[in-house]
C-alpha positions in Angstrom: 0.0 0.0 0.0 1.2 3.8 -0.7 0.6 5.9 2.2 0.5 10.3 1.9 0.7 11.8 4.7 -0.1 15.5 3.7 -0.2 18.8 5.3 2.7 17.5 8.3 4.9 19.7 10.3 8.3 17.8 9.6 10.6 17.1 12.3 14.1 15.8 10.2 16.8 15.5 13.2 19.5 14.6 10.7 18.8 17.9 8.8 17.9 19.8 11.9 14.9 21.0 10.1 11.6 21.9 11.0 8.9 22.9 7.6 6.0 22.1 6.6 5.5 19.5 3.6 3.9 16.0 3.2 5.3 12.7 3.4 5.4 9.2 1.1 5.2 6.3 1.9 5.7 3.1 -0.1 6.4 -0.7 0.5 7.0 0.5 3.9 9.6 2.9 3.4 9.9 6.3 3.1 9.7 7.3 -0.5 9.4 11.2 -1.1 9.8 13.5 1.7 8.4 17.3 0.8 5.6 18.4 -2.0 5.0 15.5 -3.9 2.0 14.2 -5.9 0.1 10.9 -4.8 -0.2 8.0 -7.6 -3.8 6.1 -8.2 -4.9 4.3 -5.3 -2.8 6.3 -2.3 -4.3 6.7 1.1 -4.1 10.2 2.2 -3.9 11.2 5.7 -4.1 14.7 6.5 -2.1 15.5 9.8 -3.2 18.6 9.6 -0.2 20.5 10.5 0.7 18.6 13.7 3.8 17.4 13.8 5.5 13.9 11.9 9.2 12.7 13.3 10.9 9.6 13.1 9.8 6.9 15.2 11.5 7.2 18.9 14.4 4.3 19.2 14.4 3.7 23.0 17.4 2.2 24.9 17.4 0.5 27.9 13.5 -1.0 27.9 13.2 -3.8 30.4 10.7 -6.4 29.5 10.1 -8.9 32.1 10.1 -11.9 30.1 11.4 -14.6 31.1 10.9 -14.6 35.0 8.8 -11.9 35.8 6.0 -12.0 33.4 3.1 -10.2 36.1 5.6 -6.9 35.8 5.9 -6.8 32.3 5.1 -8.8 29.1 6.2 -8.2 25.5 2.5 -7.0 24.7 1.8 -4.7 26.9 5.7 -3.0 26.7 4.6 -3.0 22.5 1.6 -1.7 23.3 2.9 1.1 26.1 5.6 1.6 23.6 3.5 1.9 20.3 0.9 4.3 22.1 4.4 6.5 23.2 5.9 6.8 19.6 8.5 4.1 20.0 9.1 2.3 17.2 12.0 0.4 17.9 12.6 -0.9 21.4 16.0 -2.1 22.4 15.4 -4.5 25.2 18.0 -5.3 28.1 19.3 -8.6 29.7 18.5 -8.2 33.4 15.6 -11.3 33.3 15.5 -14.3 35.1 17.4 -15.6 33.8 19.6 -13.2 32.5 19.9 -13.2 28.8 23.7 -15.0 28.7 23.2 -17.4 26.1 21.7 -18.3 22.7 19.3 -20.3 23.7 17.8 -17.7 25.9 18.3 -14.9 23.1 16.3 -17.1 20.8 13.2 -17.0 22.9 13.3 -13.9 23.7 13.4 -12.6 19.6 10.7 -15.6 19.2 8.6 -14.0 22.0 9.4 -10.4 21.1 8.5 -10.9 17.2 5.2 -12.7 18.0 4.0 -10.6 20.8 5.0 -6.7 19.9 3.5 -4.2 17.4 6.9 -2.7 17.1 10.5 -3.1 16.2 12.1 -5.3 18.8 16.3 -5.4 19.3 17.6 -7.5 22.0 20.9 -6.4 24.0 22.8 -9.5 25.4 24.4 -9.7 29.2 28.3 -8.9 28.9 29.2 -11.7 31.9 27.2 -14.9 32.9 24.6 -14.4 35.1 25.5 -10.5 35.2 27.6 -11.6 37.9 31.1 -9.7 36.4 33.3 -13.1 36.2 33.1 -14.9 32.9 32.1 -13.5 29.9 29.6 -14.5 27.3 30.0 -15.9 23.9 29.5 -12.3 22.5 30.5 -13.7 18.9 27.5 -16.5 19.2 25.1 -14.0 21.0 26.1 -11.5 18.4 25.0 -14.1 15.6 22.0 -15.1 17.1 20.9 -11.0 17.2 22.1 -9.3 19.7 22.8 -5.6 19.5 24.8 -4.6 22.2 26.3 -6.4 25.5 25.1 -4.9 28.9 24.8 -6.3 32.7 22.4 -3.2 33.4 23.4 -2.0 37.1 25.1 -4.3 38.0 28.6 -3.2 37.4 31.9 -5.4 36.7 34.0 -4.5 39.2 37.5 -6.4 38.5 39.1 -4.4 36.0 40.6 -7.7 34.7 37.8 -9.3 33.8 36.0 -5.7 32.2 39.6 -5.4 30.4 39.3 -8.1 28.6 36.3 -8.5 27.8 36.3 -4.9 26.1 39.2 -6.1 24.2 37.0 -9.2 22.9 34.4 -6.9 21.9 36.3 -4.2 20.2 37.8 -7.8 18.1 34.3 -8.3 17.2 33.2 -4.7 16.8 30.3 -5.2 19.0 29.1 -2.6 21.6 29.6 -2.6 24.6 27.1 -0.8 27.7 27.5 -0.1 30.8 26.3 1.5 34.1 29.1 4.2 35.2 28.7 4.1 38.9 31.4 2.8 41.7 29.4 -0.1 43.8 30.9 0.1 46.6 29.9 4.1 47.2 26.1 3.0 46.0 25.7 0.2 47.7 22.6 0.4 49.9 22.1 4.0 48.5 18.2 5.9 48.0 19.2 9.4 47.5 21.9 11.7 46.4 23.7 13.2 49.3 23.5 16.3 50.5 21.7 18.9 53.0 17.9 17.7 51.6 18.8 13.7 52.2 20.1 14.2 55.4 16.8 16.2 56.4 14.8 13.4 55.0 17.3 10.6 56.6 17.9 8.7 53.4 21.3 6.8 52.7 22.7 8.4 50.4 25.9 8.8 48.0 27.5 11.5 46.5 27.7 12.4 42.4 31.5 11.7 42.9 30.5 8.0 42.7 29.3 8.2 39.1 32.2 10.2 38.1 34.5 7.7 39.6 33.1 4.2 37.5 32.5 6.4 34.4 36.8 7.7 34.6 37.7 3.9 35.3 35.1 3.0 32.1 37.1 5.3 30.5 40.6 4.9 30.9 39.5 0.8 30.3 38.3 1.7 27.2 41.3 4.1 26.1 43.7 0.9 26.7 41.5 -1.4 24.3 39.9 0.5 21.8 36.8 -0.8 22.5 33.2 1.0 21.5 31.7 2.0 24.4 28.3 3.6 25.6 27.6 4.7 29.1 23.8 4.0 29.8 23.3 7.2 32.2 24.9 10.0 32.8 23.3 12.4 35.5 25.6 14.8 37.6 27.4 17.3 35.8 31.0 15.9 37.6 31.1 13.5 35.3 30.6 15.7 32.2 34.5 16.9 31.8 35.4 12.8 31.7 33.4 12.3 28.6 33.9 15.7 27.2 37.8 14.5 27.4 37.2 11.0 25.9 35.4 12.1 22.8 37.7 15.4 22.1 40.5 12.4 22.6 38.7 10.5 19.7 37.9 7.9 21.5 34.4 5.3 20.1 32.6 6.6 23.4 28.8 8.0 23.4 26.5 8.3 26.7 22.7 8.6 27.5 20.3 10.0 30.1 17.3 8.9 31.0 14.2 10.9 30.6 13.5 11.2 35.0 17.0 13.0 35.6 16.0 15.3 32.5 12.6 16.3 34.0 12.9 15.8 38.0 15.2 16.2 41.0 16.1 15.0 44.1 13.3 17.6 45.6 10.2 14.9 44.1 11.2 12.5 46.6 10.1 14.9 49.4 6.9 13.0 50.3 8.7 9.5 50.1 7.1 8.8 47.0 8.7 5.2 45.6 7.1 5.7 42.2 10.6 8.6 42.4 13.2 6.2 43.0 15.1 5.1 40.4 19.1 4.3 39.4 21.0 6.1 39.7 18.8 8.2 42.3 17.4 11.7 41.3 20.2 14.2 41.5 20.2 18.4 42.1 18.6 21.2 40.4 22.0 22.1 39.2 22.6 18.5 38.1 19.8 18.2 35.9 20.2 21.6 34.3 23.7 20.6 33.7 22.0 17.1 31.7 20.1 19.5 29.4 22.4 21.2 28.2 24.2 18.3 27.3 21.7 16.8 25.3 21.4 20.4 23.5 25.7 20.7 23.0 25.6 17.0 22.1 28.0 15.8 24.8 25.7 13.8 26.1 23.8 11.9 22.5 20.7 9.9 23.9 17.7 10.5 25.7 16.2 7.1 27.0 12.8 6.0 29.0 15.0 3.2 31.3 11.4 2.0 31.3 11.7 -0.2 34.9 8.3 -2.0 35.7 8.2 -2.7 39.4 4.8 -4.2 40.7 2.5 -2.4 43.6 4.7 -5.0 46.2 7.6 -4.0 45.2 7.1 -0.2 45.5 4.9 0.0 48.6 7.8 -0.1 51.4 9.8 2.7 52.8 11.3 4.7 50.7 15.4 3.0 50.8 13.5 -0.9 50.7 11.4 0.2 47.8 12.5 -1.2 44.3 14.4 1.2 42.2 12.8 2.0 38.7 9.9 3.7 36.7 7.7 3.0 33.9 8.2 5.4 30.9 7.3 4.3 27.9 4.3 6.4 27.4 5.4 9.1 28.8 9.1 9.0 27.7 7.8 12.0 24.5 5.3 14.2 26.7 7.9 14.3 29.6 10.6 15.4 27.1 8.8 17.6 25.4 8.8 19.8 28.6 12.4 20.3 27.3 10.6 21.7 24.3 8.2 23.7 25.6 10.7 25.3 28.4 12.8 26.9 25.1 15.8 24.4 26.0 15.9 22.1 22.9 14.0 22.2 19.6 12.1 19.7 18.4 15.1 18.5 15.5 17.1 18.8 18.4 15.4 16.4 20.8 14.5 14.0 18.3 17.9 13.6 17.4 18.8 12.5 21.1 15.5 10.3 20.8 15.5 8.8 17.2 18.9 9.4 15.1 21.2 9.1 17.8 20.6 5.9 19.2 19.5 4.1 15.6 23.3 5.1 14.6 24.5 4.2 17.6 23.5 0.7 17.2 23.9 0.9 13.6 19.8 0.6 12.9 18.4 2.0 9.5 15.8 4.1 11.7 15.9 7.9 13.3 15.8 9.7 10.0 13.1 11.1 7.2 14.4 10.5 3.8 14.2 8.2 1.1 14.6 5.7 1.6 14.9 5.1 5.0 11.9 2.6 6.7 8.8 4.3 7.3 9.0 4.2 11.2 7.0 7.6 12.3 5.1 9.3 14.6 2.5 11.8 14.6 1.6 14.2 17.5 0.8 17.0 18.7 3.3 18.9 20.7 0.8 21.7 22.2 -2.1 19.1 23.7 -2.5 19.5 27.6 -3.6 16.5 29.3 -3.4 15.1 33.1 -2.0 11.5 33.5 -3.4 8.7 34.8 -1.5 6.1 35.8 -4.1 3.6 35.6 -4.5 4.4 32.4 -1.4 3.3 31.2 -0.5 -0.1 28.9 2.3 -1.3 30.9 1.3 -3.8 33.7 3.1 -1.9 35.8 2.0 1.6 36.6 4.7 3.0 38.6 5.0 6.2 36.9 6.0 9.6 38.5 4.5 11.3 36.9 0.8 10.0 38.0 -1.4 13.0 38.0 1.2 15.2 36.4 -0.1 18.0 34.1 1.9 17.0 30.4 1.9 18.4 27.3 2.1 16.3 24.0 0.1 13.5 23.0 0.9 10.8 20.2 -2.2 10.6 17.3 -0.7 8.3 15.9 2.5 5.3 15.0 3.5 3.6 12.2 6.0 0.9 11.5 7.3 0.2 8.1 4.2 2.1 6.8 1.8 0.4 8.7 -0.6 2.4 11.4 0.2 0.3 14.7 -1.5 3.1 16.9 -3.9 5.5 16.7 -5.2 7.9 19.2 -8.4 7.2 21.1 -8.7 3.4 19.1 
């Protein structure tokens, strides 16, 4: 089928564009981007000047299959994620059991394909079990389809064993993920020290903790050569690190996720668990300092770190609450407070959202040209709304933004041409 999508506000992050024009698509890729004429036979939607962008390509999306299926199942994360303009997630390994092996890879692409309305990409653990002490086949994990090699937060602390398993990598040209933080600072942590977690009597650790594993990430990755991505970044200490390893041409990008972009360590005030997440919510100053990151590209990717976590996990005190939120859905309304606040434009954001992190992983996605696969979505950046968690696709509803006032709304999704959401469907 031949798709026009007329009348659309185009969003092209690889341009850094925003104009007015329509949109083709055929065989479910992208064949004329601007005026163009549609043949015999085309559907025409009019988006009536709201705006069309490349599909979102999310990193870090946990999906609780196998092992903890009443959190989080690969229809509801494709339906969450479909109904948030994501059209590609890329799922990590931090299941029970992990995802170590092929065998395990292969039912989780089986599930994934069967179950989800979108794209679905698979990172691998980087040691067995995620326990940091023998590495995985990354050549076989590689072949059976995994896209990058991650153990999530649980960090590989002998240098040895992180050595050389970069240096495997960097042989294979894979990519290689991990969670800059030193675990023996963060152990047992809920809060980010300082005068306001002391009031509240949380355990806490300092920012210097992230800076410290992300220079020891670093200096690993200067001695091997390896490519390298650093989930999330959130303090500004640990800017001038990174700023050093790219100006030093090293393979090195970073990410942050969409909570330390939008909230601080202030939310927590109440002792709300839906606020905890990892690495916990840092300063004002902080997450000013992580915007303009994302707008000077030091820091590339903006990611949900969608973290389902069931009502029994999350209703304890505060530091025996499980860390983690759900985001999918509201990954683009909470980022388009960025938007709305004057600190990024839309080209801009979408390229920390869609282009970045499809090149990263070295997807075809993120981009509107010829050409490229017809993975879009339509919204509309202006429409208020107030959220209710309940309301949400995810199993999980720990979201904290629950009752939040949010502006942005997805109409609609497509992947590879075809509608796979549509607003109030």
């Amino acid at each position: 089928m031949t798709t026009l999508l007329k009348n659309a506000r185009l969003i092209d992050p690889e341009a850094g564009t925003e104009r007015t024009g329509d949109l083709l698509i055929r065989d479910g890729a992208i064949a004329a981007v601007g005026g163009t004429e549609a043949p015999g036979g085309t559907q025409v939607i009019d988006c009536a000047g709201k705006c069309l962008a490349p599909g979102i390509v999310d990193i870090g999306v946990k999906v609780c299959e196998p092992g903890e299926r009443h959190k989080e199942s690969f229809r509801t994360a494709g339906l969450a994620a479909a109904a948030g303009g994501i059209t590609t997630m890329v799922t990590r390994p931090d299941t029970l059991p992990a995802i170590d092996s092929p065998e395990t890879l292969e039912f989780v692409l089986r599930r994934g394909d069967a179950a989800t309305p979108v794209r679905f990409k698979p990172m691998a653990a980087l040691t067995k079990g995620r326990a940091g002490r023998e590495m995985v086949e990354i050549g076989f994990l590689m072949d059976a389809g995994a896209v990058a090699f991650t153990d999530c937060d649980h960090v590989v602390t002998d240098p040895k064993v992180f050595s050389r398993a970069l240096t495997y990598a960097r042989s294979l040209g894979a990519l290689v993920i991990a969670h800059p933080q030193d675990p023996g600072l963060t152990a047992g942590a809920a809060a980010t020290s300082g005068k306001f977690a002391s009031l509240r009597g949380l355990p806490a650790v300092s920012p210097m903790a992230e800076r410290m594993g992300l220079e020891r990430d670093l200096a690993l990755v200067e001695m091997t050569g390896a490519r390298y991505h650093a989930d999330q970044i959130s303090t500004a200490r640990a800017l001038p690190a990174l700023e050093r390893a790219k100006a030093a041409g090293l393979d090195v990008t970073a990410g942050v996720s969409i909570h330390h972009l939008t909230l601080n360590e202030f939310d927590v005030g109440d002792y709300r668990t839906f606020f905890k997440v990892k690495p916990p919510l840092r300063s004002e100053d902080d997450r000013l300092a992580m915007v303009e990151a994302v707008a000077g590209g030091t820091i590339d990717v903006i990611s949900s770190m969608h973290t389902p976590q069931d009502e029994e996990s999350k209703r304890l005190p505060f530091e025996e609450a499980a860390s983690g939120a759900v985001a999918l859905e509201t990954l683009l309304p909470a980022a388009l407070r960025l938007y709305h606040a004057g600190a990024l434009d839309l080209p801009r954001l979408f390229r920390a959202l869609s282009l970045n992190p499809a090149r990263r992983l070295g997807l075809d996605g993120g981009r509107l040209a010829a050409g490229a696969p017809a993975d879009l979505v339509l919204f509309d950046p202006d429409a208020p709304f107030v959220l209710d968690r309940f309301k949400l696709r995810s199993k999980s509803k720990n979201t904290p933004f629950d009752g939040a006032r949010l502006q942005g709304r997805v109409l609609r999704s497509f992947v590879g041409g075809a509608e796979i959401y549509r607003h109030g469907d």
